[in-house]
C-alpha positions in Angstrom: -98.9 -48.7 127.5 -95.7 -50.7 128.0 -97.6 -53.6 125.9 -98.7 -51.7 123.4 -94.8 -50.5 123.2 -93.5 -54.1 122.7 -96.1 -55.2 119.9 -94.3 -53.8 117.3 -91.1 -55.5 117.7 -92.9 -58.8 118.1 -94.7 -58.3 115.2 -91.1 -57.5 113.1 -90.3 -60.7 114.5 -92.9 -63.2 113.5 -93.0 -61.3 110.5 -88.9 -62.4 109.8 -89.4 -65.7 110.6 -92.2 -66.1 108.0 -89.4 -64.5 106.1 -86.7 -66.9 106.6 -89.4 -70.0 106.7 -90.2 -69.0 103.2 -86.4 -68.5 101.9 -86.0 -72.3 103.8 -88.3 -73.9 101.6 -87.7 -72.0 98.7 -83.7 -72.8 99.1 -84.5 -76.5 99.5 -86.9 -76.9 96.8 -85.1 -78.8 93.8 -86.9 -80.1 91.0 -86.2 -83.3 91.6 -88.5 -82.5 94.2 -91.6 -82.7 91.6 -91.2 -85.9 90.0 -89.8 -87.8 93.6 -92.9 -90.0 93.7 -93.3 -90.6 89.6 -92.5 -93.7 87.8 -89.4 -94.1 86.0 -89.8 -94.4 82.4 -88.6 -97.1 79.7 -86.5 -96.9 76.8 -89.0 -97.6 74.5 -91.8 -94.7 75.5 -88.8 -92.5 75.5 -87.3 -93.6 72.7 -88.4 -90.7 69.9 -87.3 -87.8 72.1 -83.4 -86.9 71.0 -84.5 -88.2 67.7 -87.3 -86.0 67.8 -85.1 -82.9 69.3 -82.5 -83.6 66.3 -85.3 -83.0 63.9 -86.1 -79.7 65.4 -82.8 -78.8 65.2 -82.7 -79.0 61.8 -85.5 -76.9 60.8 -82.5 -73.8 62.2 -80.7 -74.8 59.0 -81.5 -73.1 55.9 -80.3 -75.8 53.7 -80.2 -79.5 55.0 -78.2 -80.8 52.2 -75.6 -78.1 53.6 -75.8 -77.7 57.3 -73.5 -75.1 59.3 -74.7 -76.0 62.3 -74.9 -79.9 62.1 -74.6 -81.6 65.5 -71.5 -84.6 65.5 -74.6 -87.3 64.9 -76.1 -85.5 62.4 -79.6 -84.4 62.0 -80.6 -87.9 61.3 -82.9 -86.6 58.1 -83.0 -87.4 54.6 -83.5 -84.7 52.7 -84.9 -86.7 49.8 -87.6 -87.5 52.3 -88.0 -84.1 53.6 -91.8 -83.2 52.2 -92.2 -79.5 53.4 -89.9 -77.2 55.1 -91.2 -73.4 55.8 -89.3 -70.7 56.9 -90.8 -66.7 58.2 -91.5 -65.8 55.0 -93.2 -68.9 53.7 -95.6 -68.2 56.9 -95.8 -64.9 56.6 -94.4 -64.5 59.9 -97.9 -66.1 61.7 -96.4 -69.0 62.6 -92.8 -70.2 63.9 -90.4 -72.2 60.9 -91.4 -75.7 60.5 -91.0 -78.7 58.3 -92.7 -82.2 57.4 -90.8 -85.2 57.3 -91.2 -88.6 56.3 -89.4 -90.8 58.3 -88.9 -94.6 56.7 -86.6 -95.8 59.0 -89.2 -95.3 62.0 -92.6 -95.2 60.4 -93.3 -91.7 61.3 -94.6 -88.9 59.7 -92.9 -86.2 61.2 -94.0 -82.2 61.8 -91.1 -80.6 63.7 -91.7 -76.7 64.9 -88.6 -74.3 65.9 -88.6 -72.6 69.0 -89.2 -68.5 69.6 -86.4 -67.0 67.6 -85.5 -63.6 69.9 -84.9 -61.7 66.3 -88.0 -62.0 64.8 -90.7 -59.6 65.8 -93.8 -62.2 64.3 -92.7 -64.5 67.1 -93.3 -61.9 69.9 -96.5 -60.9 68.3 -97.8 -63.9 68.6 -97.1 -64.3 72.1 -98.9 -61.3 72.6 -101.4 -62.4 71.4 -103.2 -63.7 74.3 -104.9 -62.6 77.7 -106.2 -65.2 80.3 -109.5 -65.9 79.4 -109.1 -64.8 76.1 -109.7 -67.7 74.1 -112.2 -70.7 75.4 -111.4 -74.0 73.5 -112.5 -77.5 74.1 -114.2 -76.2 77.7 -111.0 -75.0 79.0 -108.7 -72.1 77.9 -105.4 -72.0 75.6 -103.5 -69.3 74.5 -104.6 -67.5 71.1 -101.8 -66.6 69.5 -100.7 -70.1 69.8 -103.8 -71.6 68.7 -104.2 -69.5 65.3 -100.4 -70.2 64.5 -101.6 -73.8 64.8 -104.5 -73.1 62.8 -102.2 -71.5 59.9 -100.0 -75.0 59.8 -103.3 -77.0 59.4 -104.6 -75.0 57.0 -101.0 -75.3 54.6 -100.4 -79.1 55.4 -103.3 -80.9 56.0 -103.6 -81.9 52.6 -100.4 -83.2 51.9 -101.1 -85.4 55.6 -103.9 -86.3 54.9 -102.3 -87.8 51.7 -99.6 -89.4 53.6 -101.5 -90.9 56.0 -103.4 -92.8 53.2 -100.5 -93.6 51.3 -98.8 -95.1 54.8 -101.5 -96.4 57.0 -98.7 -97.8 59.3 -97.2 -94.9 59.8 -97.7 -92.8 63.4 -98.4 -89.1 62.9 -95.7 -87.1 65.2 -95.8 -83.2 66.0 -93.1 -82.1 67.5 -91.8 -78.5 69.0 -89.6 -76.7 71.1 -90.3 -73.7 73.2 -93.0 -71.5 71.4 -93.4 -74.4 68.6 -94.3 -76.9 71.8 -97.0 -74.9 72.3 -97.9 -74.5 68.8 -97.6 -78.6 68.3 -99.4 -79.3 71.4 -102.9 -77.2 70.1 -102.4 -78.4 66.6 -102.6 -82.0 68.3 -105.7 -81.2 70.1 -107.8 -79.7 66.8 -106.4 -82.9 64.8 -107.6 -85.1 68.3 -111.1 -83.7 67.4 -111.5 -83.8 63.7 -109.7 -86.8 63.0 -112.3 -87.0 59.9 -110.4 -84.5 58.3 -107.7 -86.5 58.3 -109.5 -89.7 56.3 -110.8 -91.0 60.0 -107.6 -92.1 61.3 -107.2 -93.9 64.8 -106.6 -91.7 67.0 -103.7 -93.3 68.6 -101.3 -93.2 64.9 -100.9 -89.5 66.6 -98.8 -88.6 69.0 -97.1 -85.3 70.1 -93.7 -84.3 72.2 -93.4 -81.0 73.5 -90.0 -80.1 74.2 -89.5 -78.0 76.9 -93.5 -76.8 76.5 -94.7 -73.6 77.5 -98.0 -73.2 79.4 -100.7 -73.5 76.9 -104.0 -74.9 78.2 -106.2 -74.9 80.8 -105.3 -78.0 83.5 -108.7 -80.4 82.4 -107.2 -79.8 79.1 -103.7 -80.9 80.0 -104.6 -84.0 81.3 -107.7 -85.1 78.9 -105.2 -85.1 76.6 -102.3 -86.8 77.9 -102.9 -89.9 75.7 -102.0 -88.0 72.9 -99.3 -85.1 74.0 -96.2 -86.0 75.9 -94.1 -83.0 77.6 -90.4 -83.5 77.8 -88.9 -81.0 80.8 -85.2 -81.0 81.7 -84.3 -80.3 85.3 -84.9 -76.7 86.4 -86.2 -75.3 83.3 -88.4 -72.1 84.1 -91.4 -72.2 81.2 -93.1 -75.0 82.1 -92.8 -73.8 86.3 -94.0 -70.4 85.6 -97.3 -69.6 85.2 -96.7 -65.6 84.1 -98.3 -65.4 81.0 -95.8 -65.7 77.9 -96.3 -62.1 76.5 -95.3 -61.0 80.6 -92.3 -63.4 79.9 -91.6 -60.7 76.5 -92.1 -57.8 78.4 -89.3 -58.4 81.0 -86.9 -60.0 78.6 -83.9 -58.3 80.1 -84.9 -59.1 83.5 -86.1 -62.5 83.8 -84.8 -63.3 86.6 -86.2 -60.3 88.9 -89.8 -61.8 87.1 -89.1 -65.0 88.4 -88.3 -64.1 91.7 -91.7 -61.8 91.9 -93.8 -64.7 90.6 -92.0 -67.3 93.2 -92.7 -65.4 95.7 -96.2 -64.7 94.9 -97.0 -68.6 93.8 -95.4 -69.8 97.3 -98.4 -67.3 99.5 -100.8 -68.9 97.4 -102.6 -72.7 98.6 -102.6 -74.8 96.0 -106.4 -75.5 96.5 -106.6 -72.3 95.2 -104.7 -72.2 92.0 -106.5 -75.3 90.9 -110.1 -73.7 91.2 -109.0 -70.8 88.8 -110.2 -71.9 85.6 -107.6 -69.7 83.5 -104.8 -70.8 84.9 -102.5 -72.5 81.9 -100.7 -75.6 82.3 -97.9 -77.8 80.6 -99.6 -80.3 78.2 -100.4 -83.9 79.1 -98.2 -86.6 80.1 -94.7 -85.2 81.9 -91.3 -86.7 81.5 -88.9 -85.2 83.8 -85.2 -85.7 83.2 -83.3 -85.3 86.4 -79.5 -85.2 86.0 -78.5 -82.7 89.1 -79.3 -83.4 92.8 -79.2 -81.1 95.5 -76.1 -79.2 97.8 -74.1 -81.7 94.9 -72.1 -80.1 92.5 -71.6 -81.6 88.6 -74.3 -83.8 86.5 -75.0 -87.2 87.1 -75.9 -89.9 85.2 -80.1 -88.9 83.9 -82.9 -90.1 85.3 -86.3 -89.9 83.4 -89.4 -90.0 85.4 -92.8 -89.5 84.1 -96.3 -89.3 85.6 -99.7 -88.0 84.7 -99.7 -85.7 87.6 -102.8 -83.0 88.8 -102.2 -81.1 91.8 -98.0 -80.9 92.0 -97.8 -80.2 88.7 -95.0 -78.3 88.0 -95.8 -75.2 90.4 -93.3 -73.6 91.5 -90.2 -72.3 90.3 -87.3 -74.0 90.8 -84.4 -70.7 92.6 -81.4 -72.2 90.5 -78.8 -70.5 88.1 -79.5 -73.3 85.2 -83.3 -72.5 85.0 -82.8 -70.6 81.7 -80.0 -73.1 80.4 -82.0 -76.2 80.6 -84.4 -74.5 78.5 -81.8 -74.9 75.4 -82.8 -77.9 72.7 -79.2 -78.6 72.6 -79.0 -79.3 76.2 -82.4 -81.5 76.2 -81.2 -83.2 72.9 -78.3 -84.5 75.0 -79.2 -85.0 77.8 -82.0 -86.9 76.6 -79.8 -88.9 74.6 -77.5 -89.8 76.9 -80.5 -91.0 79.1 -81.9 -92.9 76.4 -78.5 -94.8 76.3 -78.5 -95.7 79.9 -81.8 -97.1 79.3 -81.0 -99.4 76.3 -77.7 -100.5 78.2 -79.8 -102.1 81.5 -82.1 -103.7 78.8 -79.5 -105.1 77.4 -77.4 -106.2 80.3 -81.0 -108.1 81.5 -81.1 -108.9 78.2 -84.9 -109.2 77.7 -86.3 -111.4 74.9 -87.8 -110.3 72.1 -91.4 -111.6 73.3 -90.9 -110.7 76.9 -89.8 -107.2 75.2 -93.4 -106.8 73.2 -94.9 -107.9 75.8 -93.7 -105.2 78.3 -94.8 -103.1 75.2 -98.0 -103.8 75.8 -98.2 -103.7 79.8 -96.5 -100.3 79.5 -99.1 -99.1 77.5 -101.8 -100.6 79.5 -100.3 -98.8 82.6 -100.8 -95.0 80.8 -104.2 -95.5 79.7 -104.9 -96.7 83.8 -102.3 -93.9 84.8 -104.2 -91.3 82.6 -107.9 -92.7 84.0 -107.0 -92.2 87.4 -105.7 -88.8 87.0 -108.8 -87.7 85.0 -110.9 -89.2 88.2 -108.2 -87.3 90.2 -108.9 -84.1 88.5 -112.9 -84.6 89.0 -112.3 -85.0 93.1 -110.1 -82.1 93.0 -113.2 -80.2 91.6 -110.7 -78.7 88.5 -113.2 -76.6 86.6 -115.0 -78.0 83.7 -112.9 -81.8 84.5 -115.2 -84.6 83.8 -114.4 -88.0 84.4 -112.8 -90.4 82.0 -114.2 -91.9 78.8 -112.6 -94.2 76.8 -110.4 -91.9 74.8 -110.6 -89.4 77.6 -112.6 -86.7 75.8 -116.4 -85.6 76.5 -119.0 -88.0 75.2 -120.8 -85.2 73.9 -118.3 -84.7 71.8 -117.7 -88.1 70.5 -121.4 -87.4 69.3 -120.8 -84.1 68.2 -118.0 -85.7 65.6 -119.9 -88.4 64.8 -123.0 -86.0 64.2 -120.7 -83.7 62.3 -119.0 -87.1 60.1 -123.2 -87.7 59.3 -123.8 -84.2 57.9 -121.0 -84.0 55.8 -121.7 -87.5 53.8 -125.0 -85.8 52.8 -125.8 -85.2 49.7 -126.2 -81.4 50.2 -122.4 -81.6 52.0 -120.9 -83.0 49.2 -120.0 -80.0 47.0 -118.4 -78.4 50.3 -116.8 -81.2 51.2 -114.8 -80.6 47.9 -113.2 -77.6 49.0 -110.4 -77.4 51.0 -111.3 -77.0 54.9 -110.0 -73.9 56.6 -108.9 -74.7 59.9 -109.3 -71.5 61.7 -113.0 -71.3 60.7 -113.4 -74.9 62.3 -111.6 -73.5 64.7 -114.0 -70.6 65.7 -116.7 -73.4 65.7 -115.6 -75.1 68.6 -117.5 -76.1 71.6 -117.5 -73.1 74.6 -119.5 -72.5 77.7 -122.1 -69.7 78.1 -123.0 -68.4 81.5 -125.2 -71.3 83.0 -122.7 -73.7 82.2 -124.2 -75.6 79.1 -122.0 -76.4 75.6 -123.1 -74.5 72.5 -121.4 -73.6 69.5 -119.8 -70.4 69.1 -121.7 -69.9 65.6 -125.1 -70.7 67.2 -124.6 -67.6 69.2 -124.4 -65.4 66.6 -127.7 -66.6 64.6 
């Protein structure tokens, strides 16, 4: 009896020191802890980024040649070489403000997407928009509401980049977002990854996207099959990318984030890892990472920002990050500078070592070398980690079956009986629809052949 007496208050005891174990870790985790064992990046693969976040700044301002809100450097835009800017009621609300920009003095064409805009109701409903395992894309999941907002863009500008591309075939194609737009530019990447026809059959590596501060948007063999094409730009603690609560969660505790954050911490730390990475649904930061770290821990201030970058699978961006700045790092205006004051650092210790310009090209080269091994091995990584639907790598990184699927699909439409079709303008959203998907035993079929 006198046993069963004292089992209580040994369980109330074990059970507080699970308690304060947890807190422990939980206290000491930084972010700096995710990206300790990454390599650091190079001025010239993180080059585009403030450029890039200046751009998206712009598309705030309702008339460039005007700006109220103009940063001390400037937007860095031309407005005689701004081709298309949309605001809510050009999109009819479906899709966040963007524009298109032609960029001489870099050799880019340029779509930049603004971030969720707390005002506007459009921008909630398409966060709502969206259930896990709502929408099957590619083999893995995205979120909906994101893809058909990428599907509206397409539809309005592929035209006019497709023209573009023709008229400037040295010019890169760059999609660029913040926020709710990352998400947005990071789908639209992976429809124009798979139809590049529809863009005159350009290489695939003229396009590139950065996702600045990107939300959780596809499935993890997703995220990193495609991180030859989509870069992800995070600074320091910010919460969106850690969190896996779905976005339209995120909307419904607006006014108490935090208490969210501190619920979904504390379920993500009683979960194994093993385990999160067999759940098929669970949504992911897109493709290649570049972490800027500017705050260390039990130090107070910023110091001088570190970018590190990796092609991580398991450790990738997990867990949420207890700090008072994870909502604050989120801001463009923060990531625009810190990112540019890390991009000077970089160009100062290249030019200290002073690096010739053939050395330089040459390290051009290597670096890009290193990411196509990088992303290989993480693709491989992803396979032994048995992440649903991962396969391992191909040349580009995508299925084989599709490459033949395209190529099958390029075949049919130079036919003769293709050719009045091939006329009319292509609507996205249908193509869209006629993506590849999984049925129950596991084969690919097309969504349409289930319906006939």
């Amino acid at each position: 009896m006198s046993v069963l007496c004292g089992l209580p208050p040994l369980l109330e005891c074990v059970y507080g020191v699970a308690c304060a174990r947890w807190a422990w870790k939980r206290c000491l985790h930084s972010a700096g802890h995710d990206s300790e064992n990454w390599s650091v990046a190079t001025a010239e693969e993180f080059e585009p980024v403030p450029r890039l976040c200046r751009y998206i700044l712009g598309v705030y301002e309702d008339d460039l040649r005007q700006p109220q809100w103009e940063p001390p450097e400037g937007y860095g835009i031309n407005p005689d070489c701004l081709i298309v800017k949309k605001n809510y009621p050009d999109t009819g609300g479906r899709a966040p403000p963007y524009l298109l920009y032609l960029d001489h003095d870099h050799a880019d064409i340029v779509l930049a997407i603004r971030g969720l805009n707390l005002a506007k109701e459009s921008d909630y409903a398409v966060l709502l928009d969206n259930k896990l395992g709502k929408r099957k894309f590619d083999g893995g999941y995205v979120h909906n509401g994101l893809l058909k907002a990428a599907g509206l863009v397409l539809n309005a500008e592929c035209e006019i980049m497709k023209q573009l591309l023709e008229k400037y075939p040295n010019y890169t194609l760059t999609i660029t977002g913040h926020s709710l737009g990352s998400g947005v530019a990071a789908l639209l990447t992976m429809v124009i990854a798979q139809n590049l026809d529809k863009l005159g059959n350009i290489d695939r590596k003229r396009i590139r996207c950065f996702a600045i501060a990107p939300a959780r948007c596809m499935s993890l063999n997703l995220a990193v099959r495609y991180a030859d094409v989509i870069n992800s730009i995070v600074l320091q603690d910010d919460f969106l990318p850690r969190t896996a609560t779905p976005l339209e969660d995120i909307f419904k505790s607006l006014f108490c984030l935090p208490c969210l954050l501190c619920l979904r911490c504390m379920r993500d730390t009683c979960i194994s890892e093993e385990k999160l990475l067999k759940d098929p649904r669970r949504l992911y930061a897109p493709g290649r990472l570049y972490h800027i770290v500017e705050r260390k821990p039990f130090r107070c201030g910023r110091f001088p920002p570190v970018v590190k970058t990796a092609v991580p699978v398991d450790g990738r961006f997990e867990h949420i990050v207890l700090s008072c700045n994870a909502t604050s790092d989120h801001a463009i205006i923060w990531i625009e500078r810190e990112a540019r004051r890390a991009l000077e650092l970089m160009q100062e210790r290249d030019h200290v070592t002073k690096i010739p310009a053939k050395q330089k090209m040459e390290r051009q080269q290597t670096l890009t070398r290193e990411h196509n091994e990088e992303h290989k091995a993480a693709l491989q990584r992803a396979v032994t980690l048995a992440v649903p639907d991962a396969f391992s790598p191909s040349y580009y990184g995508t299925f084989d079956e599709l490459d033949e699927e395209q190529s099958d699909t390029s075949v049919r439409d130079s036919s003769p009986g293709s050719s009045s079709r091939s006329k009319t303008k292509d609507n996205w959203d249908e193509l869209i629809e006629r993506l590849y998907e999984k049925d129950e035993s596991g084969h690919k079929i097309l969504k349409r052949s289930r319906s006939q």
